[in-house]
C-alpha positions as CSV (number, residue, x, y, z in Angstrom):
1,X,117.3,174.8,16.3
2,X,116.2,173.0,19.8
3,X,112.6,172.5,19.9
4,X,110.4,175.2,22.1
5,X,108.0,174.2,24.8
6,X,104.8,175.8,25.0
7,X,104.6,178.5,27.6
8,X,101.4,177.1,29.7
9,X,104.0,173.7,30.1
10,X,106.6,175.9,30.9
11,X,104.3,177.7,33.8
12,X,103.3,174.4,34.9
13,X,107.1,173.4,35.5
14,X,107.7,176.8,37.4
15,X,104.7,176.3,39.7
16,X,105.7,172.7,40.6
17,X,109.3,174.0,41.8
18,X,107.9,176.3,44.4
19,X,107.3,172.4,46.2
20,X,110.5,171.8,48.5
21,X,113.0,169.6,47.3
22,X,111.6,169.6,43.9
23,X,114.1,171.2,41.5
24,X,113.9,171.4,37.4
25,X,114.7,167.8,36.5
26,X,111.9,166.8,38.9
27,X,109.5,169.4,37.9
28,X,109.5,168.9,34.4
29,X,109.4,164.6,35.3
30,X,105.9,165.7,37.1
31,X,104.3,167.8,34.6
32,X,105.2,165.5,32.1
33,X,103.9,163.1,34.1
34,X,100.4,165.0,34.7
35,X,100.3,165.6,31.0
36,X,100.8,162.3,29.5
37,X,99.9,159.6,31.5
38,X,97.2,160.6,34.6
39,X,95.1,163.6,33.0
40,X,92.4,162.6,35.8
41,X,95.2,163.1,38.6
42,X,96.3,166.8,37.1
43,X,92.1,167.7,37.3
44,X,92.2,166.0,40.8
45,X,95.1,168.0,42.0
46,X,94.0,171.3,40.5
47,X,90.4,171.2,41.8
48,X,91.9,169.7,45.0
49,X,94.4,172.8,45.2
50,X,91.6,175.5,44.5
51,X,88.9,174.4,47.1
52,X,91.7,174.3,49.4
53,X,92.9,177.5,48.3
54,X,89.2,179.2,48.8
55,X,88.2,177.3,52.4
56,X,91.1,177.0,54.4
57,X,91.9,179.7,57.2
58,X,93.9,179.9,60.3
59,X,91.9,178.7,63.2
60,X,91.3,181.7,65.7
61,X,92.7,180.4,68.6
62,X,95.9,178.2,68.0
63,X,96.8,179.2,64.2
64,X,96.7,176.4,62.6
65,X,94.7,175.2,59.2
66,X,91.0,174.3,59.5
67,X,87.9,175.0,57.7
68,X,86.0,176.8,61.1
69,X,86.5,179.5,62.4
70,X,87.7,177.6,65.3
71,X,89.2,174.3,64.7
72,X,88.2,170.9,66.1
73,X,91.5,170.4,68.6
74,X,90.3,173.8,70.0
75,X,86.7,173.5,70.1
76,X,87.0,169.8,71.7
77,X,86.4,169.4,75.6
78,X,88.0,166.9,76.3
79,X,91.6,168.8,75.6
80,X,93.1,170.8,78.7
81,X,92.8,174.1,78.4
82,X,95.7,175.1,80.9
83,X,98.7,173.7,79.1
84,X,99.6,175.2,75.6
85,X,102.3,173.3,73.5
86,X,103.7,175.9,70.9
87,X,105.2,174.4,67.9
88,X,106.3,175.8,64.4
89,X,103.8,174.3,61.9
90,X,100.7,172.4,61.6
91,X,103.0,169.3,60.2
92,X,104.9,169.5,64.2
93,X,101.3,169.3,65.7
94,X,100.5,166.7,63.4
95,X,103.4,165.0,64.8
96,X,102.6,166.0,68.5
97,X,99.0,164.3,68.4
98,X,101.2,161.1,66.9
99,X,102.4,160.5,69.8
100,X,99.2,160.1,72.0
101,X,100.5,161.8,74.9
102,X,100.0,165.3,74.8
103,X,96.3,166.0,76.2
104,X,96.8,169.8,76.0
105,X,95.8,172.7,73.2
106,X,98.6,174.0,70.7
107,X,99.6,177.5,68.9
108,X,101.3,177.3,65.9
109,X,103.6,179.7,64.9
110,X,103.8,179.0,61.2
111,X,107.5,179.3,61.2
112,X,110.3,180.4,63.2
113,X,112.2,183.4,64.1
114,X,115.1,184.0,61.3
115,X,116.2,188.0,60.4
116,X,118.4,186.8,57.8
117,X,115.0,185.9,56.2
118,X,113.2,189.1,57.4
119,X,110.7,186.2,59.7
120,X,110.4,188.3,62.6
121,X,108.1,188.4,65.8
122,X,105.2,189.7,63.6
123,X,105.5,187.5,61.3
124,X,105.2,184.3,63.5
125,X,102.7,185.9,65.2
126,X,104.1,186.5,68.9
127,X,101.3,189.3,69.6
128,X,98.4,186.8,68.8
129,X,100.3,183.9,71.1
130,X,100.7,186.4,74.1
131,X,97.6,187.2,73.7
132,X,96.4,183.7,74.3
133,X,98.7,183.3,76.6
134,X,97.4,186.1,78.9
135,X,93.5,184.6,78.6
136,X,93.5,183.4,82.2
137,X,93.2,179.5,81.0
138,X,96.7,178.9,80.5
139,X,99.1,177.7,83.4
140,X,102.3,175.9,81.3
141,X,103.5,176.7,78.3
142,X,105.5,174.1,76.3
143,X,107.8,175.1,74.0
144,X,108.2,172.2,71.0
145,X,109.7,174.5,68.7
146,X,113.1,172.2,66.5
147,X,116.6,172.1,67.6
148,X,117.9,174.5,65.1
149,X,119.3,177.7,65.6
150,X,116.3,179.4,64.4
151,X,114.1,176.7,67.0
152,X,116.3,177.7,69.9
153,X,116.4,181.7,69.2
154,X,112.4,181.2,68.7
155,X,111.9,179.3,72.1
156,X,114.1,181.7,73.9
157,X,112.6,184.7,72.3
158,X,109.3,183.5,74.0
159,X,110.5,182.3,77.1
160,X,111.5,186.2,77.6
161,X,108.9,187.3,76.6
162,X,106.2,185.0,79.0
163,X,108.8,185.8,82.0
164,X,106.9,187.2,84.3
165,X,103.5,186.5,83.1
166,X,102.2,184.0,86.1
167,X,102.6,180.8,83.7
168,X,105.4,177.8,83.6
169,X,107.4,177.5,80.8
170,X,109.1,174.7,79.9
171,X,111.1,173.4,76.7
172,X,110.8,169.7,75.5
173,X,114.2,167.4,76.2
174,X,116.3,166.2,73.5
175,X,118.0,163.2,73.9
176,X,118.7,160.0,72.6
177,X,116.1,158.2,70.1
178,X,113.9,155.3,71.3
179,X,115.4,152.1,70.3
180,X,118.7,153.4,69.3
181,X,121.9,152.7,69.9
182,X,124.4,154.7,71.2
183,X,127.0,154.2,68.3
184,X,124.5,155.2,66.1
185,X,123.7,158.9,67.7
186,X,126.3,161.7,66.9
187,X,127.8,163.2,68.9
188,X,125.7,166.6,69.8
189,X,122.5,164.3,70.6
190,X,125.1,162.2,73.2
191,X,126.0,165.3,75.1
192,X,122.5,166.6,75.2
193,X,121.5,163.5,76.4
194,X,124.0,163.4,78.8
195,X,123.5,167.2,80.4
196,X,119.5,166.3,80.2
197,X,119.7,163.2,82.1
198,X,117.8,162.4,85.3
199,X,117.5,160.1,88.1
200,X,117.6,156.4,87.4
């Protein structure tokens, strides 16, 4: 008769597969893991997972995580309040402020239009982003959401639905990575680069 694991180990594996890209092998590796060898990293985690749990909220103006009721990008002043970039989640902000060149305030969607997955305008919160569109502040609106189908149907989707509206929207370019090689791009990036180029 195989041997039985207890139930609270088996709810433990469960929970750690709602992660992405963690499936059973990797689950169970984990909670074994937790278990055996790093009790003091499984209290860390949980404590660290119910605090965040009980104070994070969406910021009120641009969506995204914070602890305030408006969060710091917002609230700063040094941030220009007439360009908006509007990406899909706080991760693609994260990315955004990486770069060091984007001086403007953010909305983030929390994901991106997809009916297949019932993730419609409601649920990525179009109302609240038109809303803060129509505040009087905003000139140009960026749209940074990915170059998926879902990305594309989601920027178009708002660039209807600001037509009209007495603000600039624009789309960022795709193109060819810096540094790389054109052997080493396929072939949809090379055309896009191609159709998206501009004056030497």
């Amino acid at each position: 008769m195989a041997a039985q694991s207890p139930e609270s180990l088996d709810a433990l594996i469960q929970a750690l597969r709602c992660l992405p890209g963690v499936g059973p092998k990797s689950a169970t590796r984990m909670a074994y893991h937790l278990l055996q060898r790093d009790h003091p990293g499984a209290e860390k985690l949980s404590m660290s997972l119910t605090r965040a749990l009980e104070k994070i909220r969406h910021c009120s103006r641009c969506n995204t995580f914070t602890e305030q009721e408006v969060c710091g990008l917002c609230a700063s002043a040094r941030r220009d309040p007439s360009v908006l970039c509007v990406v899909e989640t706080p991760a693609d902000m994260l990315m955004m402020e990486q770069t060091q060149s984007y001086g403007g305030l953010y909305f983030v969607l929390m994901g991106r239009l997809s009916p297949l997955d019932g993730i419609g305008p409601r649920e990525i919160h179009l109302d609240r982003l038109l809303r803060r569109v129509s505040d009087g502040a905003v000139k140009e609106v960026i749209l940074a959401t990915n170059f998926t189908v879902e990305g594309e149907a989601t920027a178009h989707t708002i660039a209807e639905m600001l037509a009209g509206k007495g603000v600039r929207v624009s789309r960022i370019a795709r193109g060819l990575p810096v540094g790389g090689e054109i052997e080493h791009v396929d072939a949809g990036t090379l055309a896009q680069a191609l159709v998206e180029r501009r004056p030497a």
